[in-house]
C-alpha positions as CSV (number, residue, x, y, z in Angstrom):
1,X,13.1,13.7,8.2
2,X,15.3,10.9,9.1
3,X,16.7,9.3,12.7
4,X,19.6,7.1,13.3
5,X,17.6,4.9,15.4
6,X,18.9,0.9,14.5
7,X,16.0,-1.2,12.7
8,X,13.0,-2.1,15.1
9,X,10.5,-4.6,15.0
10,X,8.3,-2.2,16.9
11,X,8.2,-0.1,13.8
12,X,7.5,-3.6,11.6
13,X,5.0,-4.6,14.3
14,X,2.7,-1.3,13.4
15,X,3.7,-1.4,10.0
16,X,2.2,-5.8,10.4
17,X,-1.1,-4.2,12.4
18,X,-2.0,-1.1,9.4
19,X,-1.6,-3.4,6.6
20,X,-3.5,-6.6,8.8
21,X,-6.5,-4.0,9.2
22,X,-6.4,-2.9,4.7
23,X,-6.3,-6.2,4.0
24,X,-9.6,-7.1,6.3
25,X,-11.4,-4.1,5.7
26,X,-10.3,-4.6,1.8
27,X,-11.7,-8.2,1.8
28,X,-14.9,-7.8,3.6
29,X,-16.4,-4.9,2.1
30,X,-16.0,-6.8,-1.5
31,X,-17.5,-10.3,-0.2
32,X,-19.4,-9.8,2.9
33,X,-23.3,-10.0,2.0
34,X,-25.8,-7.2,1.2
35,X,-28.5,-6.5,0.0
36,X,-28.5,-6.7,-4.0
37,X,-27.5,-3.7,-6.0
38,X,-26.0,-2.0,-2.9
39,X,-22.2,-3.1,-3.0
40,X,-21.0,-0.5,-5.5
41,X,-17.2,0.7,-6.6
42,X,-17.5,4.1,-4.8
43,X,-18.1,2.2,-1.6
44,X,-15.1,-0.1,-1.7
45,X,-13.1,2.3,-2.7
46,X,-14.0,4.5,0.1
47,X,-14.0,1.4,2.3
48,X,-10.2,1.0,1.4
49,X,-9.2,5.2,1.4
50,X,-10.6,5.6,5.0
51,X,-9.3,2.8,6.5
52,X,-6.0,3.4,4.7
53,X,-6.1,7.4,5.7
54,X,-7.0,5.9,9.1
55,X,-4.0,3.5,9.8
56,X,-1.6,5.8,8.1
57,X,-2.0,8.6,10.3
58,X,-2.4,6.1,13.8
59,X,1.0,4.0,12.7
60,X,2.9,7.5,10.9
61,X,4.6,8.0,14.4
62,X,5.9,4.6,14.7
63,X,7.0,3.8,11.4
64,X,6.2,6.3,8.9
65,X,2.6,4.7,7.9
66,X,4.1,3.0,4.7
67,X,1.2,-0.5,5.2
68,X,2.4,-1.2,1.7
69,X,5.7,-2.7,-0.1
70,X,5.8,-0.5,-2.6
71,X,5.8,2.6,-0.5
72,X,8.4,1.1,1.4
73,X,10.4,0.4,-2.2
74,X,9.7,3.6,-3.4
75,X,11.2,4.9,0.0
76,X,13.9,2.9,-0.2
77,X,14.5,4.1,-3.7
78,X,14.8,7.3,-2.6
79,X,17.2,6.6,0.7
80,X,14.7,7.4,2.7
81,X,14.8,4.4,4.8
82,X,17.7,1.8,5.5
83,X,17.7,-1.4,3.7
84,X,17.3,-3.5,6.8
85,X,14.1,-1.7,8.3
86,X,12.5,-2.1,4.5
87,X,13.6,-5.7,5.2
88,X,11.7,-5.8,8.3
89,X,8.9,-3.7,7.2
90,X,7.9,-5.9,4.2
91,X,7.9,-8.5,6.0
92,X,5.4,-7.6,8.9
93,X,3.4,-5.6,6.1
94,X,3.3,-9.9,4.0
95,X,2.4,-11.2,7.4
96,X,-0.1,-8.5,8.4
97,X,-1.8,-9.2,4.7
98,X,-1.6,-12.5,4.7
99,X,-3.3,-12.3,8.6
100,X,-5.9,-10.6,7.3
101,X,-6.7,-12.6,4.4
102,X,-6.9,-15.2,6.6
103,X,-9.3,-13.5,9.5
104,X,-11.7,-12.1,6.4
105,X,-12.1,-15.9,5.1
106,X,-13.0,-17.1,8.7
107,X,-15.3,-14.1,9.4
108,X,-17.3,-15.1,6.2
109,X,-17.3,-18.3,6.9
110,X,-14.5,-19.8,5.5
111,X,-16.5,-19.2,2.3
112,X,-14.2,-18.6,-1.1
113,X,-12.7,-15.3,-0.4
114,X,-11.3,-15.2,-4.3
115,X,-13.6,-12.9,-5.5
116,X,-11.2,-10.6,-2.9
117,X,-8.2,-10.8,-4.5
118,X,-6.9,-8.2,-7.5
119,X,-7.8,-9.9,-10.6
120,X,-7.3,-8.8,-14.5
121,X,-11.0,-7.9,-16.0
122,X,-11.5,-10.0,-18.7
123,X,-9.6,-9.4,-22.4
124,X,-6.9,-7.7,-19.7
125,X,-3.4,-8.4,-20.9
126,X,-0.7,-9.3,-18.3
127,X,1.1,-6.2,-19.4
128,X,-1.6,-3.9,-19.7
129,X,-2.0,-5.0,-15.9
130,X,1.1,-4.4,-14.8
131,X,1.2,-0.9,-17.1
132,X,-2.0,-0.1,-15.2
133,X,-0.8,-1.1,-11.7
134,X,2.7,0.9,-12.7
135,X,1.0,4.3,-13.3
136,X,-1.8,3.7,-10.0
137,X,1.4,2.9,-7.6
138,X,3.1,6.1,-8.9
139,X,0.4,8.2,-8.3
140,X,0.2,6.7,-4.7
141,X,3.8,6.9,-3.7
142,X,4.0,10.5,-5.2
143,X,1.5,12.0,-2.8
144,X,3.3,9.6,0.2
145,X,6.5,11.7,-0.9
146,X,4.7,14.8,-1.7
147,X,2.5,14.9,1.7
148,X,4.8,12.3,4.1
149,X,8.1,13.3,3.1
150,X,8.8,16.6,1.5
151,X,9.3,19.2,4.4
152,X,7.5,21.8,3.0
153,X,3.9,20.6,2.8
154,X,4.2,21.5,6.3
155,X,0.4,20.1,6.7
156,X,-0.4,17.3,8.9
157,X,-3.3,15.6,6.3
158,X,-0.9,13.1,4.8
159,X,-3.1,10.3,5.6
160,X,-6.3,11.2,4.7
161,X,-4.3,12.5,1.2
162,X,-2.9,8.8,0.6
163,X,-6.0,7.7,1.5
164,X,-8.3,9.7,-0.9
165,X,-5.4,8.6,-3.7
166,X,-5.8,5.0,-3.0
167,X,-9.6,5.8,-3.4
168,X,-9.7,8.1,-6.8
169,X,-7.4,4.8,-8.4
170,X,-9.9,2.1,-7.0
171,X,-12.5,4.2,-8.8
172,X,-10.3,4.8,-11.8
173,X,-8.5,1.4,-12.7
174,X,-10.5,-0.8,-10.4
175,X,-12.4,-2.5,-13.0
176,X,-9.8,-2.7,-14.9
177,X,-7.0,-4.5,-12.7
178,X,-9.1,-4.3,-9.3
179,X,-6.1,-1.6,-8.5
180,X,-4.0,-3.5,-5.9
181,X,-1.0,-0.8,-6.0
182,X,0.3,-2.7,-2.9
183,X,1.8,-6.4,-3.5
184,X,0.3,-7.4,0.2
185,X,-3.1,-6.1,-0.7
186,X,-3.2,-8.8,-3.4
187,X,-0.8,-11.2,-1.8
188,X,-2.7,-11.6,1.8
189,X,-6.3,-12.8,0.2
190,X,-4.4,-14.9,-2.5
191,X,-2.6,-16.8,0.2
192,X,-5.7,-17.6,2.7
193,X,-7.6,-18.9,-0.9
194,X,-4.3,-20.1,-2.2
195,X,-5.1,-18.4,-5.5
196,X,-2.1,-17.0,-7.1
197,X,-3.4,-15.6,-10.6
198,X,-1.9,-12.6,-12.3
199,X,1.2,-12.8,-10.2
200,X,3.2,-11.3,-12.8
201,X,1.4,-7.7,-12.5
202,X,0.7,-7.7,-8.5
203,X,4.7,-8.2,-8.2
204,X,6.0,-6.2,-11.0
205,X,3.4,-3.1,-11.8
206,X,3.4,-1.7,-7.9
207,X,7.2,-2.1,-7.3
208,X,8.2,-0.9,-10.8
209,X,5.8,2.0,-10.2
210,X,7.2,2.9,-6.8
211,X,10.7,2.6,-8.2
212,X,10.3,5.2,-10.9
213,X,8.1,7.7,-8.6
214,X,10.9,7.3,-5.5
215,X,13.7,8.3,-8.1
216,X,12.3,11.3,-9.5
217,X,10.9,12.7,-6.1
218,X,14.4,12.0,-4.5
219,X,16.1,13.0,-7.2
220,X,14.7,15.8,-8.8
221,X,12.1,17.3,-6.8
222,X,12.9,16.8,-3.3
223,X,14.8,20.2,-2.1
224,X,16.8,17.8,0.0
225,X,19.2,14.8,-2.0
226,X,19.9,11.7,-0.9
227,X,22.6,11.1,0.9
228,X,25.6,9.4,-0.2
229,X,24.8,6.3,2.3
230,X,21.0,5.2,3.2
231,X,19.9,6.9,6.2
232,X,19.0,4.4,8.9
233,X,15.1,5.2,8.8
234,X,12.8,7.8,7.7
235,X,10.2,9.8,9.9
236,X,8.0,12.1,8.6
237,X,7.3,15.0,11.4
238,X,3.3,14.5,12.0
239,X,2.7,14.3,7.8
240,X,3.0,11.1,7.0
């Protein structure tokens, strides 16, 4: 499951392109116009599985298909990946969000793209939020290490899995938090609008949720422990 292959901005350069494309697709579906009564929560949360499930399994090759700075926490968490290739990664995954942020706001016109970003529903406490976006994120970076990592799943459907999670919690919490579970997903849109509410549970509820999910998959479910020292970088043989 792991290489000794250096850090490579190859790796961060797929990881900028996935996370570029969830952030547009994530953006437009919510804003772009329709017809009235036809933008529903099924259909952005399908919007956001398939082209996650899509992106995952086209960049899984290159640089495991994480698109997300949690997963790549939670991997890291775990030793799954070196500390300097998360470095690189997160920051190609901020720029890719931030890109596409940026490209949905110009392809609607450069009209106010904040009713794109993650916000709190209304009466929503900042740490119900992050409680919310805590539990979501684990459920997503369990089936990353339960399809993308663990050996024997032996299947080769890890993307369309992660995608179909990211789905079922956009159906489940998104009215409550609009269930980012991925720091760049709300990050990107909030810095082409410069809108920076809720910061508090878009930084804190997906990383603290990837945390807890890595350590108990690494640590007590995985067959295979961590080693000692972080191995230089994982990748997943054609599941993730």
């Amino acid at each position: 499951m792991v290489d000794m292959e250096p850090a490579s901005w190859k790796k961060g350069i797929a990881e900028l392109i996935g996370t570029f494309a969830l952030i547009y697709i994530g953006v437009v579906v919510i804003l772009a116009p329709a017809a009235p009564g036809t933008k529903h929560l099924v259909e952005i949360a399908l919007a956001h599985g398939l082209i996650l499930a899509c992106l995952v399994s086209a960049t899984m090759s290159i640089s495991g298909g994480q698109l997300n700075p949690a997963v790549t926490i939670g991997l890291l968490t775990g030793r799954k990946i070196s500390v300097s290739q998360a470095g690189i990664n997160i920051v190609c995954q901020v720029i890719g969000g931030a890109l596409g942020g940026l490209l949905a706001k110009a392809s609607l016109g450069n009209m106010d793209i904040s009713g794109g970003i993650p916000a709190l529903a209304p009466g929503v406490s900042t740490g119900t939020g992050i409680l919310v976006e805590a539990i979501a994120t684990f459920l997503l970076v369990s089936v990353v290490y339960g399809t993308g990592v663990d050996p024997r799943f032996g299947g080769r459907i890890g993307g369309l899995a992660i995608g179909l999670t990211v789905a079922a919690d956009i159906m489940a919490v998104g009215p409550i938090t609009g269930a980012a579970m991925n720091t760049a997903r709300w990050l990107g849109p909030a810095i082409a609008q410069g809108h920076f509410n809720d910061a508090a549970v878009y930084l804190i509820g997906p990383i603290l949720g990837a945390i807890v999910a890595g350590a108990i998959w690494a640590y007590v479910l995985l067959e295979d422990r961590p080693h000692p020292e972080p191995q230089a970088q994982m990748r997943p043989k054609g599941n993730l």
